[in-house]
C-alpha positions in Angstrom: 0.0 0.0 0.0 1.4 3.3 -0.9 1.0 6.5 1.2 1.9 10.1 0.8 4.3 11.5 2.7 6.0 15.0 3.9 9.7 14.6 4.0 12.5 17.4 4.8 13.5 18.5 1.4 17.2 17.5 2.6 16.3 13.8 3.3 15.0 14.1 -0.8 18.3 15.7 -1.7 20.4 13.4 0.1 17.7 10.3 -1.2 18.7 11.6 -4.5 22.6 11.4 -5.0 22.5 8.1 -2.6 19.8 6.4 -4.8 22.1 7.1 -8.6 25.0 5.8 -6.9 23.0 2.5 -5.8 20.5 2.8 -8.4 17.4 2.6 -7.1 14.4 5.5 -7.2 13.9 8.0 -4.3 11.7 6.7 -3.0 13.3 3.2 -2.8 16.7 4.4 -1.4 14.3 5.8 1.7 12.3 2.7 2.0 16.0 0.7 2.2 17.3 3.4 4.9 14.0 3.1 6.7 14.8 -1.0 6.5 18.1 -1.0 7.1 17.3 1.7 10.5 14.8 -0.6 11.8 16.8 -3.5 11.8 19.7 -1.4 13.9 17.5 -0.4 16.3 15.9 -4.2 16.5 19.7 -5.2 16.7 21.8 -3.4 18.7 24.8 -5.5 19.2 25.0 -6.5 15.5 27.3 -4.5 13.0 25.5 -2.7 10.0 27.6 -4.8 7.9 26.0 -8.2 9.2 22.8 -6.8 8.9 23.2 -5.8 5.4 24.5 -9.3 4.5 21.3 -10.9 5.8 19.0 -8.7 4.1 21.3 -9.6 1.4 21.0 -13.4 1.7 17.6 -13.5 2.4 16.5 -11.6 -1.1 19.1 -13.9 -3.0 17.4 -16.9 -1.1 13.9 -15.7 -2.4 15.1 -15.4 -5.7 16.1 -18.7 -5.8 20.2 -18.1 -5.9 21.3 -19.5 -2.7 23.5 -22.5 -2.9 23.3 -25.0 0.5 26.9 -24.3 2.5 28.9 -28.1 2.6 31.2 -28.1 5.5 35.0 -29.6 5.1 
């Protein structure tokens, strides 16, 4: 469901050079920091970078390109 919102016209700026370099939309780069925030805050003793890599994994994993991990 989409929904209108007001946001500082510096978030927009900031969405906008953030969201060519990663190449995404506005409004997607904002949704990912928004994601990517709430998952911090959820977990507070993990590093950003961990919680990037999961997100990560778990959209490879729904699109069907994670390979099983064979230990030795």
């Amino acid at each position: 469901m989409a929904v209108a919102l007001k946001l500082s016209d510096e978030l927009v700026e900031d969405a906008k050079a953030t969201a060519a370099a990663e190449h995404r939309s506005v409004p997607k780069q904002i949704e990912y920091w928004a994601r990517i925030g709430k998952c911090v805050l959820e977990n507070p003793d993990m590093p950003l970078r961990l919680i990037q890599d999961t997100m990560l994994s778990l959209e490879e994993t729904k699109a069907g390109q994670a390979k099983p991990y064979v230990f030795g």
